[in-house]
N, CA, C and O atoms as a GROMACS GRO file, in nm:
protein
  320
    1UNK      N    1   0.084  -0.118   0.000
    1UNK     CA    2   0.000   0.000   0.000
    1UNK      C    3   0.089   0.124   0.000
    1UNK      O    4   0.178   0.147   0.082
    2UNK      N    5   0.055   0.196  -0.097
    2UNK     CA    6   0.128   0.320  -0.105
    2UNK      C    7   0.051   0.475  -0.060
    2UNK      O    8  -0.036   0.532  -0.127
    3UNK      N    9   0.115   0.526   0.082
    3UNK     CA   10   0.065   0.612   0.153
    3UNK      C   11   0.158   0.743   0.108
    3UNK      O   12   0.272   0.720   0.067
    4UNK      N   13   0.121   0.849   0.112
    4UNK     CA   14   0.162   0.975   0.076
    4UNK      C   15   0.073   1.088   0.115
    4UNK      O   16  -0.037   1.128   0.078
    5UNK      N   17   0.192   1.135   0.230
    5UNK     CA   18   0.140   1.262   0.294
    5UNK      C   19   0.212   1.420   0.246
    5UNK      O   20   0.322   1.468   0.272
    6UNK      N   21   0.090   1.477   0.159
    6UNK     CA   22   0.122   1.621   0.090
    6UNK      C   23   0.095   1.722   0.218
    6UNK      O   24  -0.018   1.746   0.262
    7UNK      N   25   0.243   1.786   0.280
    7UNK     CA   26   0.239   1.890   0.370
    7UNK      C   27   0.295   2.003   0.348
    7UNK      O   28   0.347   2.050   0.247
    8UNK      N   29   0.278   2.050   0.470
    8UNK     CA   30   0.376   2.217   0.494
    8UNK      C   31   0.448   2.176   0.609
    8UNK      O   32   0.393   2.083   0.668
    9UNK      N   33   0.589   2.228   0.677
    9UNK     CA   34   0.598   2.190   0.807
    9UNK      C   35   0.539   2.329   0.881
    9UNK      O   36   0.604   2.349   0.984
   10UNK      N   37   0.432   2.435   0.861
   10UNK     CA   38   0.381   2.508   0.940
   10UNK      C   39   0.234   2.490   0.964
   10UNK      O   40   0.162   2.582   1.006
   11UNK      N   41   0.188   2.359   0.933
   11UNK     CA   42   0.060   2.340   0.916
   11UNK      C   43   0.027   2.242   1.071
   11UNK      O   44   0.078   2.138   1.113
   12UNK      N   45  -0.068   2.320   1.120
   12UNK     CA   46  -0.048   2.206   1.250
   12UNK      C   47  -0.145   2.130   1.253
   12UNK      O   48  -0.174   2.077   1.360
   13UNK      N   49  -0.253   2.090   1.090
   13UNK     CA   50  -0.315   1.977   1.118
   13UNK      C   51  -0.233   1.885   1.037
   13UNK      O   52  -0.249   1.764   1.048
   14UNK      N   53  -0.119   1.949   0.932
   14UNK     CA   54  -0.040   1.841   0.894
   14UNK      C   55   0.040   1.728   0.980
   14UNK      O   56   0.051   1.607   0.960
   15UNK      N   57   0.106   1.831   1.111
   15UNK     CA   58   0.169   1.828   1.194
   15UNK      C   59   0.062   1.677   1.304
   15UNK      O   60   0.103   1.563   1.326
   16UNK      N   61  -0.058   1.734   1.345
   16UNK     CA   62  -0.188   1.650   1.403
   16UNK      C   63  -0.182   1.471   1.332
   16UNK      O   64  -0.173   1.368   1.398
   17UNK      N   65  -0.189   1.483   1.188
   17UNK     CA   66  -0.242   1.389   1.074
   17UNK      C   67  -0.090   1.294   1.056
   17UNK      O   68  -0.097   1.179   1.012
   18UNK      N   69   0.036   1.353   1.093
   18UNK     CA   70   0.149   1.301   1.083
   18UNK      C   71   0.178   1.182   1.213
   18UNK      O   72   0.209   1.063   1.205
   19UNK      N   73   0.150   1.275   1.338
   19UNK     CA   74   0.168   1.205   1.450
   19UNK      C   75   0.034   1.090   1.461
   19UNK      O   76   0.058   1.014   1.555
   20UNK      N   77  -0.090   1.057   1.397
   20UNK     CA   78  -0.182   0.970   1.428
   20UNK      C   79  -0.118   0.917   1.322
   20UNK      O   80  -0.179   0.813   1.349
   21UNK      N   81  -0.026   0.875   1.184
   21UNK     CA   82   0.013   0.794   1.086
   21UNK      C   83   0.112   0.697   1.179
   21UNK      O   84   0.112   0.575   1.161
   22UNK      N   85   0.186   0.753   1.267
   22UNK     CA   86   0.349   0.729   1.329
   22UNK      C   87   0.260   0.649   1.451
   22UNK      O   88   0.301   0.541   1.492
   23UNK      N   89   0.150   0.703   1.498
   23UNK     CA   90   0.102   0.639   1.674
   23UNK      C   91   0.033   0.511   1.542
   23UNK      O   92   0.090   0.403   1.557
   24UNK      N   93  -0.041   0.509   1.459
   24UNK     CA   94  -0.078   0.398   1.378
   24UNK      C   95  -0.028   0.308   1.335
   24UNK      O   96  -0.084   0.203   1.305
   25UNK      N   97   0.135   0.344   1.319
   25UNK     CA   98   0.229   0.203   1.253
   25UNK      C   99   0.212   0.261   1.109
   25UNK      O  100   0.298   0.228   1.027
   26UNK      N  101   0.122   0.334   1.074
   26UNK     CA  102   0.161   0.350   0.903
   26UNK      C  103   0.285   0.398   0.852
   26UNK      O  104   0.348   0.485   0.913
   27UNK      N  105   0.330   0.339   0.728
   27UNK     CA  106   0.407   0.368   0.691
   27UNK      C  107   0.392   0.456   0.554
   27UNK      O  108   0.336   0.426   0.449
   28UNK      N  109   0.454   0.566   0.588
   28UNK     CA  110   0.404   0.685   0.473
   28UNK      C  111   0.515   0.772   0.425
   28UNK      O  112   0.610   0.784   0.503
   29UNK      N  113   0.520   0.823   0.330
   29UNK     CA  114   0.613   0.943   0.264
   29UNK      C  115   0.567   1.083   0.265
   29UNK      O  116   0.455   1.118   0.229
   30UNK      N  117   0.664   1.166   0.310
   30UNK     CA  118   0.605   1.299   0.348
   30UNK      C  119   0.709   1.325   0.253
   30UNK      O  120   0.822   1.281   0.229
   31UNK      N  121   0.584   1.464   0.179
   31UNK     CA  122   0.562   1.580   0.101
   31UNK      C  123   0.592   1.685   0.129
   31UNK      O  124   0.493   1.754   0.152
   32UNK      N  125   0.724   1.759   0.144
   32UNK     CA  126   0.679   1.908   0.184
   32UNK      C  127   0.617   1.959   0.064
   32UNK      O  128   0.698   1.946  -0.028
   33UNK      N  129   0.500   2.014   0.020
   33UNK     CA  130   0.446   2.068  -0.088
   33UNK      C  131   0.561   2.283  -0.108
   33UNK      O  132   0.577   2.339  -0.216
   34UNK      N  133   0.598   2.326  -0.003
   34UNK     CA  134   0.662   2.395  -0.009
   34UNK      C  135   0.756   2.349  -0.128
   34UNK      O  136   0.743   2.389  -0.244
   35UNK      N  137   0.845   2.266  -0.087
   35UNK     CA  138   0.995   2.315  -0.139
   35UNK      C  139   0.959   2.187  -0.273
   35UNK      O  140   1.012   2.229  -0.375
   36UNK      N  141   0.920   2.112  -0.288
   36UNK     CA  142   0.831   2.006  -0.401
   36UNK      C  143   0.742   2.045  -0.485
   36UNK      O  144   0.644   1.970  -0.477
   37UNK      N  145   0.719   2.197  -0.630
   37UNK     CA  146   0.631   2.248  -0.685
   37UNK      C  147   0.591   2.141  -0.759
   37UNK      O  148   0.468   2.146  -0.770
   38UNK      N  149   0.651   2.017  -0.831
   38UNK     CA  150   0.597   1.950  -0.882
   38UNK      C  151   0.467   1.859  -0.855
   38UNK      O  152   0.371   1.828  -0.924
   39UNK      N  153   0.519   1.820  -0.685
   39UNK     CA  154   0.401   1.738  -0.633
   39UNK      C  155   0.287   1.836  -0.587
   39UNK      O  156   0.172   1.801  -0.562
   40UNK      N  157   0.341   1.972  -0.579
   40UNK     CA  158   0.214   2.060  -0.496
   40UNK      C  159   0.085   2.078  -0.654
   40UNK      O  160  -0.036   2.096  -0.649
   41UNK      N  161   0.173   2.064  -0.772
   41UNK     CA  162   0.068   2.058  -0.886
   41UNK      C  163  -0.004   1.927  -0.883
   41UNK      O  164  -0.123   1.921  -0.914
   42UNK      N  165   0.066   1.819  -0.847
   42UNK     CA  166   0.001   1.683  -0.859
   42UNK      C  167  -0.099   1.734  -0.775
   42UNK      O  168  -0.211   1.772  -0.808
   43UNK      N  169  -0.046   1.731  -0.657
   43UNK     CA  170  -0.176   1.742  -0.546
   43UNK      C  171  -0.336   1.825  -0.593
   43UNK      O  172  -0.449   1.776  -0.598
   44UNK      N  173  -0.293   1.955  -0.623
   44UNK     CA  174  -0.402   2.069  -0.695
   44UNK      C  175  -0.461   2.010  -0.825
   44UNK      O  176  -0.581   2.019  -0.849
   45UNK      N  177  -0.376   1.950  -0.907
   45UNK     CA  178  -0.483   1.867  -1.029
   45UNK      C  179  -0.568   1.757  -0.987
   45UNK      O  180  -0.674   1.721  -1.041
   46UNK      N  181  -0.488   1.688  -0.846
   46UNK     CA  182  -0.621   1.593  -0.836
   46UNK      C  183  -0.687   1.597  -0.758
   46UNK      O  184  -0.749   1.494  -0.735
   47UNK      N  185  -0.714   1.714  -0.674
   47UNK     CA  186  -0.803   1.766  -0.578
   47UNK      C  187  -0.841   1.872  -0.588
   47UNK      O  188  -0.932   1.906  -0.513
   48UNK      N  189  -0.801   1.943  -0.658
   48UNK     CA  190  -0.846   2.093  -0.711
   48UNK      C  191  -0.837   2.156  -0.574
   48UNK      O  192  -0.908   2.255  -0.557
   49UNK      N  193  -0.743   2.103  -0.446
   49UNK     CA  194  -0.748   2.206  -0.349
   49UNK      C  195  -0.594   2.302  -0.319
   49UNK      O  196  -0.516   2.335  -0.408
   50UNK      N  197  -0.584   2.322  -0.226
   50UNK     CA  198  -0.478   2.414  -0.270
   50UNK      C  199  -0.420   2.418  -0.085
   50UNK      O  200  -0.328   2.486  -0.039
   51UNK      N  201  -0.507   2.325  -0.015
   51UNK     CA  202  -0.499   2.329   0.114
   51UNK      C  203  -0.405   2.178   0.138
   51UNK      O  204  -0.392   2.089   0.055
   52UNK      N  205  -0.350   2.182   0.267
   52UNK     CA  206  -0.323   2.070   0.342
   52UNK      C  207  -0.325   2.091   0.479
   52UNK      O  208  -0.321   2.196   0.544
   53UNK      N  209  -0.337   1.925   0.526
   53UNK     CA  210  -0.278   1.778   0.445
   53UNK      C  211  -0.388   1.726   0.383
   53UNK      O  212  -0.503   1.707   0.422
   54UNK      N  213  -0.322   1.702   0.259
   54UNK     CA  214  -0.374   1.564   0.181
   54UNK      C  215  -0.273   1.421   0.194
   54UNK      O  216  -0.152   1.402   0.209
   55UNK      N  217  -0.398   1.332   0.180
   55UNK     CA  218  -0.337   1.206   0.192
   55UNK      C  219  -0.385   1.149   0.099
   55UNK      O  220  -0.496   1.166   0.050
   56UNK      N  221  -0.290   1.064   0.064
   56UNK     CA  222  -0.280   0.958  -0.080
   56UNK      C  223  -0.263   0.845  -0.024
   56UNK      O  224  -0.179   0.831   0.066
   57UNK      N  225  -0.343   0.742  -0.069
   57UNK     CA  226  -0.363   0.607  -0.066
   57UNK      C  227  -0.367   0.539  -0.157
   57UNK      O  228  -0.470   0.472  -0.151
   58UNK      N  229  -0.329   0.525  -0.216
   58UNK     CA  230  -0.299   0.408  -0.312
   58UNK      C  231  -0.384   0.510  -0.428
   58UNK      O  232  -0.486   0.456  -0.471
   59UNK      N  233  -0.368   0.589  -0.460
   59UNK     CA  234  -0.403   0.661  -0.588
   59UNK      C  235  -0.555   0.768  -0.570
   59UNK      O  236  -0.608   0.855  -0.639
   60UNK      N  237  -0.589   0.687  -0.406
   60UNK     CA  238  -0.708   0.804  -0.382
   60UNK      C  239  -0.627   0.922  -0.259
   60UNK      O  240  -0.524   0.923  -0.192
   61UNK      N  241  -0.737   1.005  -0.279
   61UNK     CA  242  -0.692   1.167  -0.275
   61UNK      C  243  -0.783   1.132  -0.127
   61UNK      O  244  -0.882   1.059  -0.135
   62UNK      N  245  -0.740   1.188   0.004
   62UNK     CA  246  -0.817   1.254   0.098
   62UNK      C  247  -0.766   1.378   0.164
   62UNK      O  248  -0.659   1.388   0.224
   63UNK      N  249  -0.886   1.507   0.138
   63UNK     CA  250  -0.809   1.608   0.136
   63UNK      C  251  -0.861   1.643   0.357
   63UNK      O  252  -0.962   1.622   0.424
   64UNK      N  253  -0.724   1.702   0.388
   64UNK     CA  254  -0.788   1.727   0.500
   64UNK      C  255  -0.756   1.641   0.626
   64UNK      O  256  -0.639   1.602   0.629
   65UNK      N  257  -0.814   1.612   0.704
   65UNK     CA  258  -0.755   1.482   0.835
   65UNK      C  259  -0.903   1.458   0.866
   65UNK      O  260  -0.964   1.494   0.967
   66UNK      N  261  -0.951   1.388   0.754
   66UNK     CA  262  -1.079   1.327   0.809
   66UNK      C  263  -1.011   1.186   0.871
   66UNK      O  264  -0.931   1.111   0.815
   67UNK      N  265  -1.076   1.170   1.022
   67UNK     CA  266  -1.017   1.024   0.992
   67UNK      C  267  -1.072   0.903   1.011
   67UNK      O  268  -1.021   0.803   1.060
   68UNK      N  269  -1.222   0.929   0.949
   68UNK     CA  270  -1.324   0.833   0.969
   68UNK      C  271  -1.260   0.776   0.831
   68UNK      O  272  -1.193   0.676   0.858
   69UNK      N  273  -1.259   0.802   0.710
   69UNK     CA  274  -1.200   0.795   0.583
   69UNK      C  275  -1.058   0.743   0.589
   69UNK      O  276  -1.023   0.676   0.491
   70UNK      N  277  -0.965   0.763   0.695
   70UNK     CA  278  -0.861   0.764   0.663
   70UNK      C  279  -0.844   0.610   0.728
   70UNK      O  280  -0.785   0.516   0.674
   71UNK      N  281  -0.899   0.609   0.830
   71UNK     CA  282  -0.934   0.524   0.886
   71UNK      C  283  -0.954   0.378   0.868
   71UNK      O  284  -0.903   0.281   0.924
   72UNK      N  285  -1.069   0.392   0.747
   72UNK     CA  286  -1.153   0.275   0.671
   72UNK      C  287  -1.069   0.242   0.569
   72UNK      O  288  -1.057   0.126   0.530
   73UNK      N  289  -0.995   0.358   0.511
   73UNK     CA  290  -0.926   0.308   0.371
   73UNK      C  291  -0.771   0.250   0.374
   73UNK      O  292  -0.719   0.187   0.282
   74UNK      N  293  -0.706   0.286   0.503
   74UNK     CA  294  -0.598   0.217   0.541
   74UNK      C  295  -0.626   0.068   0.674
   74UNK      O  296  -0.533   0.020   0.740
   75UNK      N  297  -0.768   0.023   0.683
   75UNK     CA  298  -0.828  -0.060   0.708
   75UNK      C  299  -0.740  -0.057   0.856
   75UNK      O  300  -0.670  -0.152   0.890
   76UNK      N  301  -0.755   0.061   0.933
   76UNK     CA  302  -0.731   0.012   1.075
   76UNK      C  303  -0.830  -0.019   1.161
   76UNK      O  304  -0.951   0.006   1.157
   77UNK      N  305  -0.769  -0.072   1.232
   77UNK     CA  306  -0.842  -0.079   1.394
   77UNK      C  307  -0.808  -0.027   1.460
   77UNK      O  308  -0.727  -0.092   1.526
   78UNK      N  309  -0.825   0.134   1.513
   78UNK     CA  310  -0.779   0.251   1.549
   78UNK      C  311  -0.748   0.238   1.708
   78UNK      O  312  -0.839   0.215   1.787
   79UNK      N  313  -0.630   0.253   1.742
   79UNK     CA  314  -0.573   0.212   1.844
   79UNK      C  315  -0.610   0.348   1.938
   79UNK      O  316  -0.605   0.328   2.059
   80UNK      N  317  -0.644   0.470   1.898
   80UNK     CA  318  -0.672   0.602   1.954
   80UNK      C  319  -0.761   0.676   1.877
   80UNK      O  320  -0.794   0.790   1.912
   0.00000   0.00000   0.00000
């Protein structure tokens, strides 16, 4: 499963959405969308948002730290 977290490091729900990936055991790749213009376009073409964090899962887009969604689609059993 391929996880990918599109951030800022001044974003403190990026910051929030990072530490529940790490307390989860997921294993993920962080994005600074700052200093990365290429991925900050990936991100905006396939979400048309312009905000973070987004998270990538295996080719789906969740924009934001929902983590009822994030939840179900990385099939945990949420330890917190």
């Amino acid at each position: 499963m391929r996880v990918r977290l599109f951030s800022t490091p001044i974003c403190p729900y990026c910051q929030t959405l990072k530490k529940f990936l790490v307390e989860q055991g997921v294993q993920f790749e962080e994005i600074n969308v700052l200093e990365n213009k290429t991925a900050e376009e990936e991100m905006i073409k396939a979400t048309n948002q312009m905000t973070v964090p987004v998270l990538e899962i295996d080719g789906e887009y969740i924009v934001g730290f929902d983590r009822k969604k994030i939840v179900e689609k990385l099939g945990l059993s949420c330890k917190n």
